[in-house]
C-alpha positions as CSV (number, residue, x, y, z in Angstrom):
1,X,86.7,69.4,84.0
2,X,86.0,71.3,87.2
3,X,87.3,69.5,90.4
4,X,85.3,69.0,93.6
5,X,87.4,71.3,95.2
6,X,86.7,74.0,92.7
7,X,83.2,73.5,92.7
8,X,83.0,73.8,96.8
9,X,84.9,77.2,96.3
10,X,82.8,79.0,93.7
11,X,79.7,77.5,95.8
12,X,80.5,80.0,98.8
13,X,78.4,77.7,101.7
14,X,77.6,79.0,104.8
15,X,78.9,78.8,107.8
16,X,78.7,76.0,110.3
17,X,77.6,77.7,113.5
18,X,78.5,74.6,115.8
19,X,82.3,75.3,114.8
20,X,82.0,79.1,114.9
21,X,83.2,81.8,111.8
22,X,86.3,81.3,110.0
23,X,87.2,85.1,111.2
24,X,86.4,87.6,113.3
25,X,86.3,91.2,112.4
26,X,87.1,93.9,114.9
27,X,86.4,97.6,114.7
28,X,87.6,100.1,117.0
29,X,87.9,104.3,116.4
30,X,90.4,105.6,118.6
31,X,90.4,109.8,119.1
32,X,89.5,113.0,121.4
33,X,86.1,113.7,120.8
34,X,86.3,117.5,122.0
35,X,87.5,120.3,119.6
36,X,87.8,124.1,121.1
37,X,85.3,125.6,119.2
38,X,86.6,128.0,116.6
39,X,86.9,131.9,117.1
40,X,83.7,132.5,114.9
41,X,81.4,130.7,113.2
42,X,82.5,129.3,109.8
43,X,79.8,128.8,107.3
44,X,79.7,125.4,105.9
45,X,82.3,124.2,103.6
46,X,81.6,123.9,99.3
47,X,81.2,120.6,98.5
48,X,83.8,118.0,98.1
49,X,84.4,116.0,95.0
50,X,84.3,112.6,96.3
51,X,87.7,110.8,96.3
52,X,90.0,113.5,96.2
53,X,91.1,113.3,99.4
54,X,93.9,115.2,98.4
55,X,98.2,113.6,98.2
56,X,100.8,115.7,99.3
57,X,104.1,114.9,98.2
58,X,106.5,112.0,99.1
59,X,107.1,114.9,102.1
60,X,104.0,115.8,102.4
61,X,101.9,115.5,106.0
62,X,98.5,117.0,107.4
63,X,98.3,120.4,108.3
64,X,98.1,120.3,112.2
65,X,96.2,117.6,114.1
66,X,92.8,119.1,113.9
67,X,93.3,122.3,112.1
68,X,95.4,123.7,109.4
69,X,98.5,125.5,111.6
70,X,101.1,127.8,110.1
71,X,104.0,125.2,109.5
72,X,106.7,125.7,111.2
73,X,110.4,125.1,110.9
74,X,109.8,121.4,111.0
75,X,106.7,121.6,108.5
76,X,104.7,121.0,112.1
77,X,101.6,123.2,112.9
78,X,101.2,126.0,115.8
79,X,99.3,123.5,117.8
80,X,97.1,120.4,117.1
81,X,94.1,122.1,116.5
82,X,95.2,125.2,114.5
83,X,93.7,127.2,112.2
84,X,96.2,129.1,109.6
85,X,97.6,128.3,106.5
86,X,100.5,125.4,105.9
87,X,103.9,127.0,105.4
88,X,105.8,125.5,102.7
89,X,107.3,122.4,104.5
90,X,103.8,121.4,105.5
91,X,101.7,120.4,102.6
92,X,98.1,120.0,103.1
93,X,95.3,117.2,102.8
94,X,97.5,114.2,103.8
95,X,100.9,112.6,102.6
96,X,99.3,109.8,100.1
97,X,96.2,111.6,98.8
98,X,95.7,112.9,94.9
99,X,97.2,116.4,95.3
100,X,93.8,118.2,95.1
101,X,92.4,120.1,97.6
102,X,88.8,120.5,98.8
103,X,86.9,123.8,98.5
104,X,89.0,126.5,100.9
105,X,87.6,126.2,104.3
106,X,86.7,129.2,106.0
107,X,90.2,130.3,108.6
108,X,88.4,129.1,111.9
109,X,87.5,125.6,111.0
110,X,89.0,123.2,113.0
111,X,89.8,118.9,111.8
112,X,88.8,116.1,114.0
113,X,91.5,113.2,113.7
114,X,90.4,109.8,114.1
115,X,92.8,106.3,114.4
116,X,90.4,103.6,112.7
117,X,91.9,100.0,113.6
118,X,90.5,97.1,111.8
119,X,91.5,93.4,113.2
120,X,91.2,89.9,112.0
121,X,91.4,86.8,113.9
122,X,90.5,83.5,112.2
123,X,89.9,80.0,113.2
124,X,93.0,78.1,112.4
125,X,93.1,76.4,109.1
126,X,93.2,72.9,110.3
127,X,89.5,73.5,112.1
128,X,88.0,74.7,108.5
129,X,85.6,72.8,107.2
130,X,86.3,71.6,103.8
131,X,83.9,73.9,101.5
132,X,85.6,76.7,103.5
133,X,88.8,76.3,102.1
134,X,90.9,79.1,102.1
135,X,91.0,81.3,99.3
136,X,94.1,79.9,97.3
137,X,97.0,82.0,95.9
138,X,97.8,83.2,92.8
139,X,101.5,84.0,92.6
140,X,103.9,85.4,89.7
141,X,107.4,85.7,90.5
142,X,108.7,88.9,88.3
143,X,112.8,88.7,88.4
144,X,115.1,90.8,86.9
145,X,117.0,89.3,84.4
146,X,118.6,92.1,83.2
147,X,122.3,93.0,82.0
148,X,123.1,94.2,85.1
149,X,122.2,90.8,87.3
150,X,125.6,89.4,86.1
151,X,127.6,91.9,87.3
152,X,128.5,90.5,89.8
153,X,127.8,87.0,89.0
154,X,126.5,86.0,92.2
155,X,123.5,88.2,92.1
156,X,121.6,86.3,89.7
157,X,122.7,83.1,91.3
158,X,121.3,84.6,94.9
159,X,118.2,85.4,92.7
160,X,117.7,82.1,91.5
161,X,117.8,80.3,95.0
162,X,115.9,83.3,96.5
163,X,113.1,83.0,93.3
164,X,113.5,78.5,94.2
165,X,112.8,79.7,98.0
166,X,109.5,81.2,96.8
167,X,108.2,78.4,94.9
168,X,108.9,75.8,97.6
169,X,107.0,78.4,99.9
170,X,103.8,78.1,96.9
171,X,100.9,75.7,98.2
172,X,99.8,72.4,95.8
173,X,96.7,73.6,93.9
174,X,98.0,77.2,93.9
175,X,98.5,79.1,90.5
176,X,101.8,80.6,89.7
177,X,104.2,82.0,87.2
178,X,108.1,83.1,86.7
179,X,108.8,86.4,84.6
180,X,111.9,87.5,83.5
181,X,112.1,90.9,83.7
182,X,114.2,93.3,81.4
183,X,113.3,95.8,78.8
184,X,110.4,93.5,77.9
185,X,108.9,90.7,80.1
186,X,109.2,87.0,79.2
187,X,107.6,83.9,80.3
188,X,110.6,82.0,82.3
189,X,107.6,79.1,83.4
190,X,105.7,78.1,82.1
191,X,106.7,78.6,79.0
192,X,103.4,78.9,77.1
193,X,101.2,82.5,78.7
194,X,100.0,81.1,81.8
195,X,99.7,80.1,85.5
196,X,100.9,76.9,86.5
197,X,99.3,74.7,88.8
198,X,101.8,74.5,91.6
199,X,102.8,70.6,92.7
200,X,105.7,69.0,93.3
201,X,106.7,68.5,89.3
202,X,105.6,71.8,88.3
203,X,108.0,73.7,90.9
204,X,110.9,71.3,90.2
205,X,110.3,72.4,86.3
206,X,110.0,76.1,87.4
207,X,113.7,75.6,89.4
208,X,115.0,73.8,86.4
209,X,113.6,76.7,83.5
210,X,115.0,79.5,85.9
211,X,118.4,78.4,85.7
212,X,118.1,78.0,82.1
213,X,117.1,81.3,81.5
214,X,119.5,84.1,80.0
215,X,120.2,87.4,80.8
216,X,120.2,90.8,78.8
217,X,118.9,93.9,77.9
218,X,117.6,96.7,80.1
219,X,115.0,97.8,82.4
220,X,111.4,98.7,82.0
221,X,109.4,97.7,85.8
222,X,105.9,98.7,83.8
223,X,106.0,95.9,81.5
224,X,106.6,93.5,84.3
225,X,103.7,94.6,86.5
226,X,101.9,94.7,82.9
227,X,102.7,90.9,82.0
228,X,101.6,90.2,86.0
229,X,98.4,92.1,85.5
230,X,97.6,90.2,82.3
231,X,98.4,86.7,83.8
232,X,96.1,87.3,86.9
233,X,93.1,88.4,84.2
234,X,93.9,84.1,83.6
235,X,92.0,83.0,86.6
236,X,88.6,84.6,85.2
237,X,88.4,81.2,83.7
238,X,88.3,79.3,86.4
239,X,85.4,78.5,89.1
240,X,86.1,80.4,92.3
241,X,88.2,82.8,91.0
242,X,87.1,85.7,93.1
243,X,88.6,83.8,95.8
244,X,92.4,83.9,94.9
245,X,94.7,85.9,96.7
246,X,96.6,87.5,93.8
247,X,100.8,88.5,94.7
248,X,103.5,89.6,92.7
249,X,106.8,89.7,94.0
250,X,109.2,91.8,92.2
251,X,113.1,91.7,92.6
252,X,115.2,93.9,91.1
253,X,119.0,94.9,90.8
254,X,118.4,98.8,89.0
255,X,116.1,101.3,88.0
256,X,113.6,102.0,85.0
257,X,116.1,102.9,82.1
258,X,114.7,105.9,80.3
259,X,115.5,104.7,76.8
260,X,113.0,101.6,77.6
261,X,110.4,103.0,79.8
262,X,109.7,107.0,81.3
263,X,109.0,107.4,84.6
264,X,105.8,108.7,83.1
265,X,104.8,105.7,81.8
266,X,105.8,103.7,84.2
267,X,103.4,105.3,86.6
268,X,100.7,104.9,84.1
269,X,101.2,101.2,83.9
270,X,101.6,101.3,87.9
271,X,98.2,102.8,88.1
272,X,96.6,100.8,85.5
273,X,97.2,97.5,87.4
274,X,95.7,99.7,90.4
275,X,93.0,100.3,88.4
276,X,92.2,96.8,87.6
277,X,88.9,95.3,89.3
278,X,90.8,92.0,90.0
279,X,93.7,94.0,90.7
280,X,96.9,92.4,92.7
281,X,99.4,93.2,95.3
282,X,102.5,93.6,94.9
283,X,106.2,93.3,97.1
284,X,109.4,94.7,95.7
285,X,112.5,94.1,96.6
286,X,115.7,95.7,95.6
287,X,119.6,94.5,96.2
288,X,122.3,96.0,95.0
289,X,123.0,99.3,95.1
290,X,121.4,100.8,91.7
291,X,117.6,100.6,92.2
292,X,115.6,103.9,93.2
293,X,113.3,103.8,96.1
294,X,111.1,106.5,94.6
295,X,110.4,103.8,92.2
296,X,110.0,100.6,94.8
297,X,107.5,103.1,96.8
298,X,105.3,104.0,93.8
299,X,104.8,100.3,93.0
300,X,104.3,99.0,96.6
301,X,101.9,101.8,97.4
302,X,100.2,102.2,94.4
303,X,99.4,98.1,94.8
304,X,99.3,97.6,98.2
305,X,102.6,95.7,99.1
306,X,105.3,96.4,101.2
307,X,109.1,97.4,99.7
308,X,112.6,96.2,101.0
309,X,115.9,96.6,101.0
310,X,118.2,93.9,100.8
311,X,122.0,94.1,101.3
312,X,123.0,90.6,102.0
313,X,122.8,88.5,99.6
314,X,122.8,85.7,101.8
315,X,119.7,87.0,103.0
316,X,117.7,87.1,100.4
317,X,116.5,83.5,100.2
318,X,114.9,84.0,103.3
319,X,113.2,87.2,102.7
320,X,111.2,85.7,99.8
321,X,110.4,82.9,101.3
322,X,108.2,84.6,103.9
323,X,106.9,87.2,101.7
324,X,105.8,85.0,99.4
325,X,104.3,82.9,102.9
326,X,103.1,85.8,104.2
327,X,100.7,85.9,100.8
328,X,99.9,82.1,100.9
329,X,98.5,82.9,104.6
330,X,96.5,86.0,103.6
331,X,93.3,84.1,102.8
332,X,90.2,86.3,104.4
333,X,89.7,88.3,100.6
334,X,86.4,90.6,100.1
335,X,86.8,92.8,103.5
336,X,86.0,96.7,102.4
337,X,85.6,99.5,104.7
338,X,82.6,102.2,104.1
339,X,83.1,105.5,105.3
340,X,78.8,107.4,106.0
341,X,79.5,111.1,105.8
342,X,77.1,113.8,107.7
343,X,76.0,115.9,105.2
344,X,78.3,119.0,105.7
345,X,81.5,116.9,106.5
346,X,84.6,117.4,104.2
347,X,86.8,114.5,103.9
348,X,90.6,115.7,103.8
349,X,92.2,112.2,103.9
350,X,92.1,109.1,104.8
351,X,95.1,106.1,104.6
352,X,96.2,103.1,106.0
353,X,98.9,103.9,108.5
354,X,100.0,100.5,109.6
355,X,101.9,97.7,108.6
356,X,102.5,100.4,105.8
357,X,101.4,103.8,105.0
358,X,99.5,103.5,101.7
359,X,97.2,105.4,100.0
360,X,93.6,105.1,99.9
361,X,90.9,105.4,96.6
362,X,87.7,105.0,96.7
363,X,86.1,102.1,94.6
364,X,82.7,103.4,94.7
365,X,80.9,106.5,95.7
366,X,77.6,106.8,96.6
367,X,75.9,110.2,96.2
368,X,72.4,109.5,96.2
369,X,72.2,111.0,99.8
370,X,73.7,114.4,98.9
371,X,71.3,114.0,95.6
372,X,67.9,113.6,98.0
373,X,69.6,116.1,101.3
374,X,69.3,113.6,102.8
375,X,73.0,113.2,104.1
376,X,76.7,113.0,102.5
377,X,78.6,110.7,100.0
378,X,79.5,107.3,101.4
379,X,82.7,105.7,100.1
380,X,83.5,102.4,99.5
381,X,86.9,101.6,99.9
382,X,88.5,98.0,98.9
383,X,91.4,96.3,101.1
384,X,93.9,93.7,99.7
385,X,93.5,90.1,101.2
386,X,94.0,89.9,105.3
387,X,95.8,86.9,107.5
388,X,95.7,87.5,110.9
389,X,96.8,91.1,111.7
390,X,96.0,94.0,112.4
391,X,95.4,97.2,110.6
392,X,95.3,101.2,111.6
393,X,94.1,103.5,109.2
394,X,94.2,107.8,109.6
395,X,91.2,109.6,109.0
396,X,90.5,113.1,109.1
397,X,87.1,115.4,108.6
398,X,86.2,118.7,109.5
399,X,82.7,120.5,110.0
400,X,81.7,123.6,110.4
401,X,80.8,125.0,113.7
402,X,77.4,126.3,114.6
403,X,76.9,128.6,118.3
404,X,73.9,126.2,119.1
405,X,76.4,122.9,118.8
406,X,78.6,123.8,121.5
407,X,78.7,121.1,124.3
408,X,77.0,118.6,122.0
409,X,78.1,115.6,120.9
410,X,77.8,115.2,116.9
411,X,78.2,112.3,114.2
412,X,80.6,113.0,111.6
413,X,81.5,109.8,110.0
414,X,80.6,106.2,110.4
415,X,83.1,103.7,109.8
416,X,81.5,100.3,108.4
417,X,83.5,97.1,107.7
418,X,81.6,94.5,105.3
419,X,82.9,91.5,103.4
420,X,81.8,90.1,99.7
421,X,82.4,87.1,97.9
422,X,83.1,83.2,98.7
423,X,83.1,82.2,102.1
424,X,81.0,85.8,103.3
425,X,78.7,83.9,105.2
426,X,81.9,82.4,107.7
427,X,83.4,86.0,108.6
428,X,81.8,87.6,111.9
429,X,81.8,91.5,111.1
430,X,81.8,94.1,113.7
431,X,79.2,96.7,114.7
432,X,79.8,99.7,113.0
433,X,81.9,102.6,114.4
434,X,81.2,106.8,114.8
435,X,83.5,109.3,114.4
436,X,82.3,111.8,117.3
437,X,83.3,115.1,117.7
438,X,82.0,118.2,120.4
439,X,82.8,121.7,120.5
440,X,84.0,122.8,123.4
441,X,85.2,126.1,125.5
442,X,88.1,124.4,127.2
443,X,91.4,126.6,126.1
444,X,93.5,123.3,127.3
445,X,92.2,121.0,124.8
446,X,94.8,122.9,122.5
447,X,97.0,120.0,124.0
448,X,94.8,116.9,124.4
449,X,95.6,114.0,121.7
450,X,94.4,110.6,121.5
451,X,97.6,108.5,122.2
452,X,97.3,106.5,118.9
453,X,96.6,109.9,116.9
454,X,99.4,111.3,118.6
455,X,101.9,107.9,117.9
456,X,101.0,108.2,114.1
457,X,101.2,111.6,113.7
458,X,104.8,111.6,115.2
459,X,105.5,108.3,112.9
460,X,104.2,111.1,110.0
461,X,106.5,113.7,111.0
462,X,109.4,110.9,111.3
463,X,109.0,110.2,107.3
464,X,109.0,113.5,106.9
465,X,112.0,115.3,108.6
466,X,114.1,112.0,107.2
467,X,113.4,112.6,103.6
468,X,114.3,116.4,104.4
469,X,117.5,115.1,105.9
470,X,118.2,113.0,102.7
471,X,117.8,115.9,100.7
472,X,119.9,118.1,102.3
473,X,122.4,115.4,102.6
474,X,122.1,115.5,98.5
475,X,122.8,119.0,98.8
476,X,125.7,118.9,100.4
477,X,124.1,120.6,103.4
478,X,125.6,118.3,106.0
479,X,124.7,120.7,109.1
480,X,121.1,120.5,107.9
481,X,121.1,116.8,107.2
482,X,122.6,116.3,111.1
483,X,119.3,118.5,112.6
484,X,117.3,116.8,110.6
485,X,118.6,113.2,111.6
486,X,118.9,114.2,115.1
487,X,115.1,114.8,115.0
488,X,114.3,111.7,113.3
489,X,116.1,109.9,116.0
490,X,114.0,111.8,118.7
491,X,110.8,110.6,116.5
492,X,112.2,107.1,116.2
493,X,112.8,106.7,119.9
494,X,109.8,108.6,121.1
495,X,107.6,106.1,118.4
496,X,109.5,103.0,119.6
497,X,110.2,102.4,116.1
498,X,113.6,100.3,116.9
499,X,113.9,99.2,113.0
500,X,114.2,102.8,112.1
501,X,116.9,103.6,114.6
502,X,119.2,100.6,113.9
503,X,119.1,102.4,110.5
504,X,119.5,105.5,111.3
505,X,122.7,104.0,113.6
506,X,124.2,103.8,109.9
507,X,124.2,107.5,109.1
508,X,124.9,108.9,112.8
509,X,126.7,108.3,115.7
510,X,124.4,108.9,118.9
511,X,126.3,109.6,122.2
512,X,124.8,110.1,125.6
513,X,124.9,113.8,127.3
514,X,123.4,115.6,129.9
515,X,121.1,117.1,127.6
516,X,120.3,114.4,125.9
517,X,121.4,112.0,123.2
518,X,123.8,113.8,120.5
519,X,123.8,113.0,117.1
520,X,126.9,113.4,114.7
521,X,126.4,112.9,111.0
522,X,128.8,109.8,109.6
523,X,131.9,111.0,107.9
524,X,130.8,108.0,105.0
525,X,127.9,107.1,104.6
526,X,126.9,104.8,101.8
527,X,123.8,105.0,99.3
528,X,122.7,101.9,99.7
529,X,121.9,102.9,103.9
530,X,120.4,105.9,102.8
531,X,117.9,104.6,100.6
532,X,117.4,101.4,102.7
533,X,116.4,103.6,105.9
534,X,114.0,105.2,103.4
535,X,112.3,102.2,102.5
536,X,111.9,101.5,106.2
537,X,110.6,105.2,106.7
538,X,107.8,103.9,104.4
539,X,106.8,101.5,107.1
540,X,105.4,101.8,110.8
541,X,104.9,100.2,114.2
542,X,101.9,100.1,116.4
543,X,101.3,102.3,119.0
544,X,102.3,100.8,122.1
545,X,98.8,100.9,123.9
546,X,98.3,98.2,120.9
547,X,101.2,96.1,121.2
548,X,100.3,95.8,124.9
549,X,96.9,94.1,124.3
């Protein structure tokens, strides 16, 4: 029997205008409008196939700020707005794209950058209305319960409290469920395929089955995410289900074992739950010292979450408790971000950049403008579930220049925000945004970046010049690693990323000089630092024109 509570969900009422929206939406495109107009005229660019802006590797960054500069040492261009050909430590179209480029664009053609930041603000929960309830959560708990948890012993114990955390952190009414993870995923609670109504007696049951549950076996990530993917298809049963927030949190001690599950397939099953229409979010934590952050990053981009890196285990309690509260709060669901092309625009990429740098897919094109000449493609693009926070996002287009355009002002792109689903009618969406660009004569514009364009692209070029560092450090090339650390410290500093310098603190010794700080590679230096200052490479901080609002 549906309850009242369900059927005030699925209804979606409006809003109460007395009492104001449940959230306010802000929109705000952040760049430097003027370009130096290229050395020639470039005839307009072959069409794109829409939603390819392309993926470098995990090294991968734009070619140049607005242009496409000879890399050099560093994999940096000859100048923000160059115009050669990437060299082979800068690899083009973006670091989180699909690895396939757009038509070749003639030499001269020169990329606009643009810093899209999206905001929400929301009335606090206490001042809703009933009907506007906040979308509830839907969490599963995946936990490795493999061999390896027992060794030592107190890793699965710090598992169990830090999975009991979680699950006191779950609100009444939400839905949840425990996996054990190993070569094959099994129900832990309930017993029975299913989410759980979360209440007092069902999270006591869920503490009591988690410490009856067994270790073994190996590990296969995929089938976990598969199992999650499968449980969250649950809720198309039940009224309002559009509304739920739908989180996985996934902890785990080691990596895929190749016997149980390739790292092709695993990517496959990654990319299916991707795929899904109700498709989920996803956190991943790893302790110990076995796990392989290529792996954590591929699941936490590929679905939206956020990866960490957990040394102590005394620690770890904590940390799922507020990821797992930091889901329960994200209740605005249904905000998507359009992106109105110009008809001879190429879109190169486009990703968020902030909390996390993840990459972007279209979830609908629309080409019925190209079809007619009447203008370009316009891409849909979905985002997961929102609390209050805010969000930056990278774009960058390119167009090609015409002699009578010089000194104009011209639209590339508009960036829309628009909302779907229960509880529509009580978010307050911004006007839309235009991505602007002029061609101009002024030599010193080579120079000239938008400070948030400019704090992202440096946060880009941090990730970067750390993973080279890693690699060489793999090598054995320790004089290599040191340059490329000392440079990542520059970056972190220069960024204000403090996070990313107390981690780098565990691979080098910085001293003060005349010159400036000098950095000395550790004589030891464990794996588990290296790999947890990679997981924080994977994140970023705001700009500090932001932080100051």
């Amino acid at each position: 029997m549906v309850g009242e509570e369900d059927q005030q969900l699925a209804a979606g009422r409006g809003t109460h205008p007395a009492e104001g929206p449940a959230a306010t939406i802000g929109l705000e495109v952040s760049q430097v409008v003027e370009l130096p107009r290229p050395r020639r005229a470039s005839p307009p660019p072959a069409a794109a196939r829409p939603g390819t802006a392309g993926r470098a590797g995990p090294t991968g960054a734009p070619d140049g700020l607005h242009g496409t500069g000879t890399a050099g040492p560093t994999g940096t261009p000859d100048g923000p707005h160059g115009s050669g050909t990437a060299g082979p430590t800068g690899t083009p179209d973006g670091p989180h794209g699909t690895g396939t480029r757009h038509a070749p664009e003639a030499q001269d053609t020169a990329r606009m950058y643009a810093v899209i930041t999206v905001s929400v603000r929301r009335r606090p929960r206490a001042a809703r209305p009933a009907q506007h309830a906040a979308p509830r959560l839907a969490e599963v708990l995946l936990i490795d319960h493999s061999s390896s948890m027992v060794n030592p012993p107190s890793r699965l114990a710090a598992a169990r409290e830090a999975a009991a955390a979680a699950l006191d952190r779950i609100p009444d009414g939400a839905r949840f469920a425990v996996v054990a993870g190993r070569d094959r995923a099994a129900m832990i609670y309930p017993q029975r395929f299913g989410l759980a109504v979360a209440d007092a007696r069902s999270r006591a049951d869920a503490r009591i089955a988690l410490h009856a549950c067994t270790p073994g076996g190996g590990t296969a990530m995929g089938t976990w995410l598969e199992m999650a993917r499968l449980l969250f298809r649950e809720l198309r049963d039940v009224p309002g289900k559009d509304a739920f927030v739908r989180h996985a949190l996934l902890l785990t001690d080691g990596r895929n074992e190749p016997g149980y599950e390739s790292q092709d397939k695993l990517r496959e099953r990654v990319e299916t739950c991707a795929s899904e229409p109700s498709e989920f979010t996803c956190d991943a934590v790893g302790i110990g010292d076995a796990w392989d952050t290529d792996e954590l990053l591929l699941i936490t981009r590929e679905l939206g979450g956020r990866a960490s890196a957990v040394g102590d285990l005394t620690r770890l309690s904590g940390e799922f408790a507020a990821l797992t509260e930091r889901a329960a709060e994200r209740d605005i669901t249904g905000l998507r971000l359009r992106l109105h092309h110009r008809a001879d625009v190429t879109l190169h990429s486009f990703e968020q950049v902030h909390p996390t740098r993840l990459a972007l897919r279209p979830v609908h094109v629309d080409m019925s403008a190209v079809e007619s000449g009447a203008g370009g493609p316009i891409e849909e693009y979905a985002t997961a579930a929102w609390g209050e926070e805010t969000r930056d996002y990278l774009v960058c287009v390119s167009a090609p220049y015409r002699p009578g355009q010089l000194g104009k002002v011209l639209f590339l792109t508009e960036v829309e925000v628009d909302v779907a689903g229960p509880g529509a009618d009580d978010i307050e969406l911004p006007e839309s945004a235009a991505v602007l660009m002029r061609w101009s004569d002024e030599a010193d514009l080579y120079s000239r970046l938008d400070p948030r364009v400019a704090h992202y692209l440096h946060e880009e070029e941090l990730h970067r010049t750390f993973e080279q560092g890693c690699t060489a450090l793999r090598t054995g090339d320790r004089a290599a690693a040191e340059a490329h650390f000392a440079r990542s410290w520059t970056l972190a500093t220069r960024t204000g990323d403090t996070a990313m310098q107390d981690q780098l603190r565990k691979l080098v010794d910085v001293h003060s000089g005349a010159a400036g700080p000098a950095v000395r590679l550790r004589p030891v230096i464990e794996r588990f630092d290296i790999e947890a200052a990679r997981i924080q490479a994977s994140t970023s901080v705001l700009p500090a024109v932001e932080q100051d609002r």
